[in-house]
PyMOL Python script that loads the backbone (N, CA, C, O; Angstrom):
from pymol import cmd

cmd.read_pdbstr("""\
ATOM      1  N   UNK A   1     -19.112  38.402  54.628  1.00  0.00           N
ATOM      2  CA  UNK A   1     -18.316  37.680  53.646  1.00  0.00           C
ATOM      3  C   UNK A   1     -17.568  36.538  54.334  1.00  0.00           C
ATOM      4  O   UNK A   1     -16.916  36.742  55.358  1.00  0.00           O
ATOM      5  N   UNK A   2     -17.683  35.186  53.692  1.00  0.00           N
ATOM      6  CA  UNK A   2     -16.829  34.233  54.348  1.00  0.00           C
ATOM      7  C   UNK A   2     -15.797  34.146  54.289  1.00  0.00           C
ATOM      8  O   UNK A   2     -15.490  34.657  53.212  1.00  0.00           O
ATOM      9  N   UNK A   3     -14.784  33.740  54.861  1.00  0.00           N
ATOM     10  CA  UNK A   3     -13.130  33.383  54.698  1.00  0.00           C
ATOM     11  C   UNK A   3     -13.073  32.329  53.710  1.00  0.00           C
ATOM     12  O   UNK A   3     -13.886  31.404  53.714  1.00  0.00           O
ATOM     13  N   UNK A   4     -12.022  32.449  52.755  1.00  0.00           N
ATOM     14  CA  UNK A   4     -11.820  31.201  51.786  1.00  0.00           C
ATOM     15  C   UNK A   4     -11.656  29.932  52.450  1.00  0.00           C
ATOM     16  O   UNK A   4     -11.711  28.848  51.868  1.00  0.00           O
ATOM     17  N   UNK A   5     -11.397  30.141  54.031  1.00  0.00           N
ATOM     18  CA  UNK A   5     -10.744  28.476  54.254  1.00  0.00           C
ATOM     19  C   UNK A   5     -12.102  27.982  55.244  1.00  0.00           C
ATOM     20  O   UNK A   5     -11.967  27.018  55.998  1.00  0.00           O
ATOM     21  N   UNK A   6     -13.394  28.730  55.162  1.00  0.00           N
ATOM     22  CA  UNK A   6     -14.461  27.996  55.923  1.00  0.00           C
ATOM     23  C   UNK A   6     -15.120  26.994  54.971  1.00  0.00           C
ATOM     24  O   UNK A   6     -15.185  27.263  53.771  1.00  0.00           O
ATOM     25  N   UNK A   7     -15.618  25.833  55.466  1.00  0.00           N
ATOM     26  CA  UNK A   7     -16.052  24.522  54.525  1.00  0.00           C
ATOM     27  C   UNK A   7     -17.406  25.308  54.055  1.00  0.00           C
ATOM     28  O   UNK A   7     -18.048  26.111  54.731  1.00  0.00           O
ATOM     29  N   UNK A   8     -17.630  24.941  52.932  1.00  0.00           N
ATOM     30  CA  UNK A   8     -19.228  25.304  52.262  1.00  0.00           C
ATOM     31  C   UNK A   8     -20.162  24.453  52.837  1.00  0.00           C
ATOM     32  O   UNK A   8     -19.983  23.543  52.028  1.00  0.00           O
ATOM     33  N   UNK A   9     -20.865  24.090  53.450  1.00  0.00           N
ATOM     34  CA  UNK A   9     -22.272  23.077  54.101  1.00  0.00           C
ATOM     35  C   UNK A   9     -22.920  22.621  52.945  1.00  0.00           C
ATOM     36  O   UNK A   9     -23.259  21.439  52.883  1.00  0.00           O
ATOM     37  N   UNK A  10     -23.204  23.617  51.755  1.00  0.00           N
ATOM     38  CA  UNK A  10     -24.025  23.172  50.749  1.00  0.00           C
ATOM     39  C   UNK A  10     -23.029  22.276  49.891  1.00  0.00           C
ATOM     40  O   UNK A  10     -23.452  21.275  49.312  1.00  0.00           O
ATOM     41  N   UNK A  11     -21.620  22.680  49.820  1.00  0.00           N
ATOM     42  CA  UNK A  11     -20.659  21.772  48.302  1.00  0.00           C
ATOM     43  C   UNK A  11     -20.549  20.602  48.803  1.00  0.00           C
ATOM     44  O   UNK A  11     -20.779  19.618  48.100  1.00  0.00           O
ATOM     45  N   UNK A  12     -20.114  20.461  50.332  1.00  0.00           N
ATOM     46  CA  UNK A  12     -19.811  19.377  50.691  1.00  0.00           C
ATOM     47  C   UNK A  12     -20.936  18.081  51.189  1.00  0.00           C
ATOM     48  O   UNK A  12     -20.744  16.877  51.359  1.00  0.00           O
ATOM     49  N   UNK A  13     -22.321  19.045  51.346  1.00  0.00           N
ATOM     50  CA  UNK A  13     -23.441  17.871  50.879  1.00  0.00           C
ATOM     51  C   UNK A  13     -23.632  17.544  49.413  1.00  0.00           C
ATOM     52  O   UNK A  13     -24.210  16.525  49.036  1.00  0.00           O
ATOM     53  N   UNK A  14     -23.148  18.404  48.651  1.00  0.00           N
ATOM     54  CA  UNK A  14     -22.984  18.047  47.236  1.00  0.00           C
ATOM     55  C   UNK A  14     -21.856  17.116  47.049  1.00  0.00           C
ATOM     56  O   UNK A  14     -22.064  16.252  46.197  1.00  0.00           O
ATOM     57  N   UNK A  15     -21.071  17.095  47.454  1.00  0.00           N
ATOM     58  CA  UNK A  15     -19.903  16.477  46.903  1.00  0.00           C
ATOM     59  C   UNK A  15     -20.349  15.498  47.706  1.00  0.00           C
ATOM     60  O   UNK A  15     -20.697  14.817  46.742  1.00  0.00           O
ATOM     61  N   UNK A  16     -20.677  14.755  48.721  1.00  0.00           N
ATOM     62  CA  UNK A  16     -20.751  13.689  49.844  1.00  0.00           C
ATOM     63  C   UNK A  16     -22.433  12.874  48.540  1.00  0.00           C
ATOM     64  O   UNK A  16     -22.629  11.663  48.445  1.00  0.00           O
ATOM     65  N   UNK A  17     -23.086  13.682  47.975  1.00  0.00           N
ATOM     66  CA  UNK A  17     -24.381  13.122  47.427  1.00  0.00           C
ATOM     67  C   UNK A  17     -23.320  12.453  45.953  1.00  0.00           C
ATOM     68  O   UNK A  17     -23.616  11.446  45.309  1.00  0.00           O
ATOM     69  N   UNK A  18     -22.379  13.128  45.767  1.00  0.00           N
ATOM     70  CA  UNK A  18     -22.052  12.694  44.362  1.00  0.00           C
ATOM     71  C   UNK A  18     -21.138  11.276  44.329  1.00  0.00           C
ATOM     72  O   UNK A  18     -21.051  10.253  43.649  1.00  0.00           O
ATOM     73  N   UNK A  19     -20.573  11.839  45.406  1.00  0.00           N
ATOM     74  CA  UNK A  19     -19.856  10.175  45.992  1.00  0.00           C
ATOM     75  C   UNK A  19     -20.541   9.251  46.327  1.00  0.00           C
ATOM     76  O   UNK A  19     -19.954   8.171  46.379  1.00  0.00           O
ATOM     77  N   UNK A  20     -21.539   9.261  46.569  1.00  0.00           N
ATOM     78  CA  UNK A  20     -22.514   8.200  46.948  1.00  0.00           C
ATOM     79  C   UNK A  20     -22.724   7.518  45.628  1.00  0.00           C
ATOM     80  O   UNK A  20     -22.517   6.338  45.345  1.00  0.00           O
ATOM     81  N   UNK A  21     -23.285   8.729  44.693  1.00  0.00           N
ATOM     82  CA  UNK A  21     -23.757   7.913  43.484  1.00  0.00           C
ATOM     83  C   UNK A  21     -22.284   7.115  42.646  1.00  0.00           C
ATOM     84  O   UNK A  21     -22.150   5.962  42.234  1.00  0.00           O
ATOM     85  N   UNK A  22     -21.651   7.900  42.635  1.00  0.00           N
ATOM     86  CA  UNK A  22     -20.141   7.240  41.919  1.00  0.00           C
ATOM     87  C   UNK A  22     -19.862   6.082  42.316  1.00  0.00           C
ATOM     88  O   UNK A  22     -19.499   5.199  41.539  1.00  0.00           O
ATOM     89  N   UNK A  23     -20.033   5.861  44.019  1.00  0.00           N
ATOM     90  CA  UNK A  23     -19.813   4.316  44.423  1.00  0.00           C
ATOM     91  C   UNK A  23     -20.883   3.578  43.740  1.00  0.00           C
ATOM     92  O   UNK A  23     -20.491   2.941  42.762  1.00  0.00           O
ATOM     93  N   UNK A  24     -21.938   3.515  43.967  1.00  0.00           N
ATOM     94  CA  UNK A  24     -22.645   3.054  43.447  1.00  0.00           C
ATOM     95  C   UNK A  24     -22.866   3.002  41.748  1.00  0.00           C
ATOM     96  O   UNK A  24     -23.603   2.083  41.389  1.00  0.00           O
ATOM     97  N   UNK A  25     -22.433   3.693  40.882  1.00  0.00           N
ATOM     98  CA  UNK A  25     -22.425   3.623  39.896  1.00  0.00           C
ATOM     99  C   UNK A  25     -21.312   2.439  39.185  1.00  0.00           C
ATOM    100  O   UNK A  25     -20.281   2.056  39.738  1.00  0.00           O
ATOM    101  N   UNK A  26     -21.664   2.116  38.228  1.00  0.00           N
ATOM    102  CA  UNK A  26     -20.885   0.823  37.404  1.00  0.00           C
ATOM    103  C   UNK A  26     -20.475   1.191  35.806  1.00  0.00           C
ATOM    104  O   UNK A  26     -20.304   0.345  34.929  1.00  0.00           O
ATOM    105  N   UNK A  27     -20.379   2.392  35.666  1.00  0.00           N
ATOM    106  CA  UNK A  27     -20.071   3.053  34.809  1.00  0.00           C
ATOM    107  C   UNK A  27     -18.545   3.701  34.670  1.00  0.00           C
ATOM    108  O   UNK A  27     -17.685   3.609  35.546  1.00  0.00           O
ATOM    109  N   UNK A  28     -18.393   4.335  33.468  1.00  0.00           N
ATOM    110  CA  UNK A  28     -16.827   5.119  33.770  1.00  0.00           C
ATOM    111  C   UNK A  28     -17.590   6.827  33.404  1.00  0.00           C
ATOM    112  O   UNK A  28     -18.344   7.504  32.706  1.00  0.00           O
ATOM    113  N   UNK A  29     -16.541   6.743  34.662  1.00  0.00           N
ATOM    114  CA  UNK A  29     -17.015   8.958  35.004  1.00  0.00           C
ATOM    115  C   UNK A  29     -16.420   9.197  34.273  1.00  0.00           C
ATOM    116  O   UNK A  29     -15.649   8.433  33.692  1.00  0.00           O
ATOM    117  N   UNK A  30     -16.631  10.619  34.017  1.00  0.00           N
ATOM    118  CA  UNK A  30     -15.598  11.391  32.946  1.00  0.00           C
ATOM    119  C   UNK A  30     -16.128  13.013  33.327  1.00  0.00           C
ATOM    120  O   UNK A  30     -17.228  13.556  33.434  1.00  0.00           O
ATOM    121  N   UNK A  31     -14.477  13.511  33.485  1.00  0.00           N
ATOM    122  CA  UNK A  31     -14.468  15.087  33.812  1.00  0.00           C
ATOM    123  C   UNK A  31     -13.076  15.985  33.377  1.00  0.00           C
ATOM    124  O   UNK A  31     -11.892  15.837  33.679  1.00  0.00           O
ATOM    125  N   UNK A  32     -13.736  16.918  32.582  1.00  0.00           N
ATOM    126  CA  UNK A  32     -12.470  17.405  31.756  1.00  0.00           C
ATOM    127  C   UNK A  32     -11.524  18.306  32.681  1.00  0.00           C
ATOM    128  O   UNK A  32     -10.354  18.669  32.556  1.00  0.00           O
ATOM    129  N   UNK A  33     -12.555  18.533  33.713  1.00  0.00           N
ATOM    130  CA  UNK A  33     -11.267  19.171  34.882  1.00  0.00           C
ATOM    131  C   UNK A  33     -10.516  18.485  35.408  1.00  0.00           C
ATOM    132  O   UNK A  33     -11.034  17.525  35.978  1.00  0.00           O
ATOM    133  N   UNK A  34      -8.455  18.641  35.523  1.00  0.00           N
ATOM    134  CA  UNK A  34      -7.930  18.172  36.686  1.00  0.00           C
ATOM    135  C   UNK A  34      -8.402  18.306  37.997  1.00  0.00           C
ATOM    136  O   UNK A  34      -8.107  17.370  38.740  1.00  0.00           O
ATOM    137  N   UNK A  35      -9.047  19.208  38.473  1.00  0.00           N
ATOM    138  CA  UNK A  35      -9.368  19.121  39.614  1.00  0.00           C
ATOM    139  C   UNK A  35     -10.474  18.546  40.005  1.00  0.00           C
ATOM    140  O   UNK A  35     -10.572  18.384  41.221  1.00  0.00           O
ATOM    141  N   UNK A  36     -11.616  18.073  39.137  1.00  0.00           N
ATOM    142  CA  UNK A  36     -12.325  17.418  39.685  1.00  0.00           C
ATOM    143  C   UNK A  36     -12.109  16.045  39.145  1.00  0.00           C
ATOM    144  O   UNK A  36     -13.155  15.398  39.176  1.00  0.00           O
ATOM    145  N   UNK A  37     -11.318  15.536  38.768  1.00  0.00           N
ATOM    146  CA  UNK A  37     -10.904  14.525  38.425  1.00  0.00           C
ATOM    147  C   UNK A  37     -10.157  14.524  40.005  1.00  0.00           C
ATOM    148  O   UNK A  37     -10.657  13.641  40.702  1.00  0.00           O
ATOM    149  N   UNK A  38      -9.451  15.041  40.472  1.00  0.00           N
ATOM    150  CA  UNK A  38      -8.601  14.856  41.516  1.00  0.00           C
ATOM    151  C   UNK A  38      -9.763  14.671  42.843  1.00  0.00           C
ATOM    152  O   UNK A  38      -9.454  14.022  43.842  1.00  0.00           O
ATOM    153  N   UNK A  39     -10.969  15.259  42.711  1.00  0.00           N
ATOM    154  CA  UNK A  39     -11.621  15.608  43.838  1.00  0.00           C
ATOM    155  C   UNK A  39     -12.201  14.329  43.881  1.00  0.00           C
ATOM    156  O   UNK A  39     -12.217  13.777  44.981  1.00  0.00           O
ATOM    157  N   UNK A  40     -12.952  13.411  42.372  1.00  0.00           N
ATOM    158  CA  UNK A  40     -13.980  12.518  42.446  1.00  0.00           C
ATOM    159  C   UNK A  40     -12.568  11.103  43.240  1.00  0.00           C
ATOM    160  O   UNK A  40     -13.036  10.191  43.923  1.00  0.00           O
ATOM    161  N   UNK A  41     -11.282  11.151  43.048  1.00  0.00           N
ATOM    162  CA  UNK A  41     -10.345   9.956  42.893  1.00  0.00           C
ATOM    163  C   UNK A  41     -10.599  10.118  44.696  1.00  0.00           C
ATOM    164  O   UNK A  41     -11.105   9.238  45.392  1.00  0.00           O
ATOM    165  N   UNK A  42     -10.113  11.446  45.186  1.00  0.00           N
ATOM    166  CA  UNK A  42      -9.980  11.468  46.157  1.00  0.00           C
ATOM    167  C   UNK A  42     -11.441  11.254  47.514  1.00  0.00           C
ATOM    168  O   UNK A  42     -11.311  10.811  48.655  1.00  0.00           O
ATOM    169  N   UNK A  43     -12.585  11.697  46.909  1.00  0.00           N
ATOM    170  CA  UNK A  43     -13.800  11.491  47.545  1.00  0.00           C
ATOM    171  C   UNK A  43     -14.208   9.659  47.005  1.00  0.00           C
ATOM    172  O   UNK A  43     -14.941   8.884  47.619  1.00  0.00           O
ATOM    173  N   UNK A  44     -13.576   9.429  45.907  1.00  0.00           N
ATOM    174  CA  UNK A  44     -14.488   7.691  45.925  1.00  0.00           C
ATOM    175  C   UNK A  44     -13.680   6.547  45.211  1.00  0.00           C
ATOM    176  O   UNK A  44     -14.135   5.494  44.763  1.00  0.00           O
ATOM    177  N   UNK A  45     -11.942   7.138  45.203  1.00  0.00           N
ATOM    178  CA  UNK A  45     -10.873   6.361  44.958  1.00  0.00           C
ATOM    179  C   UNK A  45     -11.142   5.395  43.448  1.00  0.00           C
ATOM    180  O   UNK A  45     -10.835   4.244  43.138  1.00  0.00           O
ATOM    181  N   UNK A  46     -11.988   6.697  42.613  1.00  0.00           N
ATOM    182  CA  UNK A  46     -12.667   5.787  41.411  1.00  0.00           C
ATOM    183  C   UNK A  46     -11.129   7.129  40.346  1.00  0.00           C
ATOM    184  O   UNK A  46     -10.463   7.991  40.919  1.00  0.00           O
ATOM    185  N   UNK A  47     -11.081   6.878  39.227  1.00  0.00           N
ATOM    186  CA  UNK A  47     -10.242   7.433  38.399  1.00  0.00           C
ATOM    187  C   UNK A  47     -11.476   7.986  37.476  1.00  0.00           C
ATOM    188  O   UNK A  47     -12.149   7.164  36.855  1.00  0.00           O
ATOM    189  N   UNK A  48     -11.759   9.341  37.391  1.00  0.00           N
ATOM    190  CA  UNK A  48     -12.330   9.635  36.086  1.00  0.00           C
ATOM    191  C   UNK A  48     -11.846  10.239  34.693  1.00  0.00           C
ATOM    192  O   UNK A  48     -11.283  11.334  34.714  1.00  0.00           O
ATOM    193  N   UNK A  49     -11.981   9.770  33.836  1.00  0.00           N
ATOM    194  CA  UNK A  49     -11.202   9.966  32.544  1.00  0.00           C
ATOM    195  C   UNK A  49     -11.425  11.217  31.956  1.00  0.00           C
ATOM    196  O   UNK A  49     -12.619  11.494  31.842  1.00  0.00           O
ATOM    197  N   UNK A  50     -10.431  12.266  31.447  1.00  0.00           N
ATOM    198  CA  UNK A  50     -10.256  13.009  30.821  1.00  0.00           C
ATOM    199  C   UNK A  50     -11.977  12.899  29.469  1.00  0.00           C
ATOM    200  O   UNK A  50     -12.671  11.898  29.646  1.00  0.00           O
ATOM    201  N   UNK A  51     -12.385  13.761  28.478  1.00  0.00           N
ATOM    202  CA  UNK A  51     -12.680  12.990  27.736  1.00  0.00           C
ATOM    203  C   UNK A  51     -12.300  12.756  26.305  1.00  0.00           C
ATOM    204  O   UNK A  51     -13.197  12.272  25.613  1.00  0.00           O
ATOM    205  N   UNK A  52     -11.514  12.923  25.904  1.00  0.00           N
ATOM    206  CA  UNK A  52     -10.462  12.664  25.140  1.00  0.00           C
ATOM    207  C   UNK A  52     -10.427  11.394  25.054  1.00  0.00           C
ATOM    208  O   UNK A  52     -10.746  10.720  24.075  1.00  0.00           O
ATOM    209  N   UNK A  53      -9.798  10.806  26.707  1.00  0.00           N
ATOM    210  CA  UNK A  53      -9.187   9.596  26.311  1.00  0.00           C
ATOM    211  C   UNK A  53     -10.392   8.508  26.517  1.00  0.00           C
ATOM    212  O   UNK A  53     -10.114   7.315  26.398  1.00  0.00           O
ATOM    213  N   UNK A  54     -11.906   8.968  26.867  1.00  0.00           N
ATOM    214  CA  UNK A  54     -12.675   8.534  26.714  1.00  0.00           C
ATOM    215  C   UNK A  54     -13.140   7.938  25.140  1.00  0.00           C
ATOM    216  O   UNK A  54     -13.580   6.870  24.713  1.00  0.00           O
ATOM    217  N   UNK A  55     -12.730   9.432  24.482  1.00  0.00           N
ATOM    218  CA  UNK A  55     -12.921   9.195  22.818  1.00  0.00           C
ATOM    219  C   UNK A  55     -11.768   8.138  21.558  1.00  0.00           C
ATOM    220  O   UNK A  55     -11.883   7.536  20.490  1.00  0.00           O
ATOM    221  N   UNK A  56     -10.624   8.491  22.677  1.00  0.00           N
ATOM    222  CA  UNK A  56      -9.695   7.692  22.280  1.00  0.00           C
ATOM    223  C   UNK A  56     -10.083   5.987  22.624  1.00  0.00           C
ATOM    224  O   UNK A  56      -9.766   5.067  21.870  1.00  0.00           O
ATOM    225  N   UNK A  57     -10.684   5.852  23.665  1.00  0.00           N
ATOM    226  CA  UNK A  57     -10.807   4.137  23.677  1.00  0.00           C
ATOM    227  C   UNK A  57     -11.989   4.006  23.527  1.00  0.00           C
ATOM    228  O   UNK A  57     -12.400   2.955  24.020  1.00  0.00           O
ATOM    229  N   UNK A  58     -13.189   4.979  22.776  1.00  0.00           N
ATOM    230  CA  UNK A  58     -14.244   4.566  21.886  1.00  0.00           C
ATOM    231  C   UNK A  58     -13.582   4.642  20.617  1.00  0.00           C
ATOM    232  O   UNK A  58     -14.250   4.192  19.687  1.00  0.00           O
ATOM    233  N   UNK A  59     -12.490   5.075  20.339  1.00  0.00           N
ATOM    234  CA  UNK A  59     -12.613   5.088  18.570  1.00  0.00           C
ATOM    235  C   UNK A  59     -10.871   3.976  18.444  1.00  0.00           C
ATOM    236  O   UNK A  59     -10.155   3.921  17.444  1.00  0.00           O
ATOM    237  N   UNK A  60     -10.661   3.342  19.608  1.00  0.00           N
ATOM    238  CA  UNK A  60      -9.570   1.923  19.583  1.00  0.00           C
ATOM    239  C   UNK A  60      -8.155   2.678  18.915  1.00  0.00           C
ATOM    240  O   UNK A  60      -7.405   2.059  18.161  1.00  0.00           O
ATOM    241  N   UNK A  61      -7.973   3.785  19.226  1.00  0.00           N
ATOM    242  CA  UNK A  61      -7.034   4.955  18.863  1.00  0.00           C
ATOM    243  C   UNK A  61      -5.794   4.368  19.475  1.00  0.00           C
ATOM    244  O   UNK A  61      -5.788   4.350  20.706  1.00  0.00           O
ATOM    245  N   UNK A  62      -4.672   3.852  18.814  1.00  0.00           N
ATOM    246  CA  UNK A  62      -3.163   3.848  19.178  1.00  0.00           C
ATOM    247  C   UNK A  62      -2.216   4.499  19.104  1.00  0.00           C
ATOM    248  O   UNK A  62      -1.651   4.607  18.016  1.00  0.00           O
ATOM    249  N   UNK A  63      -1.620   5.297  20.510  1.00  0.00           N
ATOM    250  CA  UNK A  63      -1.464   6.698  20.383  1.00  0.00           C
ATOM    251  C   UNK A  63      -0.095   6.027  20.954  1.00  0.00           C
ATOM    252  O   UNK A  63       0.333   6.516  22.000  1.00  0.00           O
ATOM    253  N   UNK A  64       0.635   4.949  20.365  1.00  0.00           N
ATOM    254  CA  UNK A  64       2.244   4.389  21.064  1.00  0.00           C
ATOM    255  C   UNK A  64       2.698   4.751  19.574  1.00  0.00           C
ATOM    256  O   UNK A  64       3.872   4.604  19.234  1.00  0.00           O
TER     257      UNK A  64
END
""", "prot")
cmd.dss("prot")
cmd.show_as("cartoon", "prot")
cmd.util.cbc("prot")
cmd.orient("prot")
C-alpha cells in the first residue's frame, strides 16, 4: 500500500499531458470542481470556469 504523500507517476503524466493541451488550447476550460479548477490555474495559470458561470455568460445573465 502506498503512503498518501508518494507522487502518482501515472496522475502526474496525466496532469503534465493535460497542461500541455490547455496551453495550447484557445478555448475556455470549464470544471465544476474547486479543486481542479485550482489544479488546471495552478499547472497552466489559465482560470477555468465554474459551469454555471459558463451558462451565465452564454445566456448574457446580469446577476448585479
Amino acid at each position: 500500500m502506498k503512503a498518501l504523500s508518494e507522487p502518482d507517476p501515472k496522475r502526474a503524466s496525466g496532469d503534465e499531458r493535460l497542461h500541455e493541451v490547455l496551453d495550447l488550447a484557445e478555448t475556455v476550460v470549464v470544471a465544476s470542481g474547486v479543486s481542479c479548477r485550482q489544479q488546471i490555474f495552478h499547472g497552466t495559470e489559465r482560470t477555468a470556469w465554474h459551469p454555471v458561470q459558463l451558462l451565465r455568460e452564454a445566456l448574457d445573465v446580469d446577476v448585479s
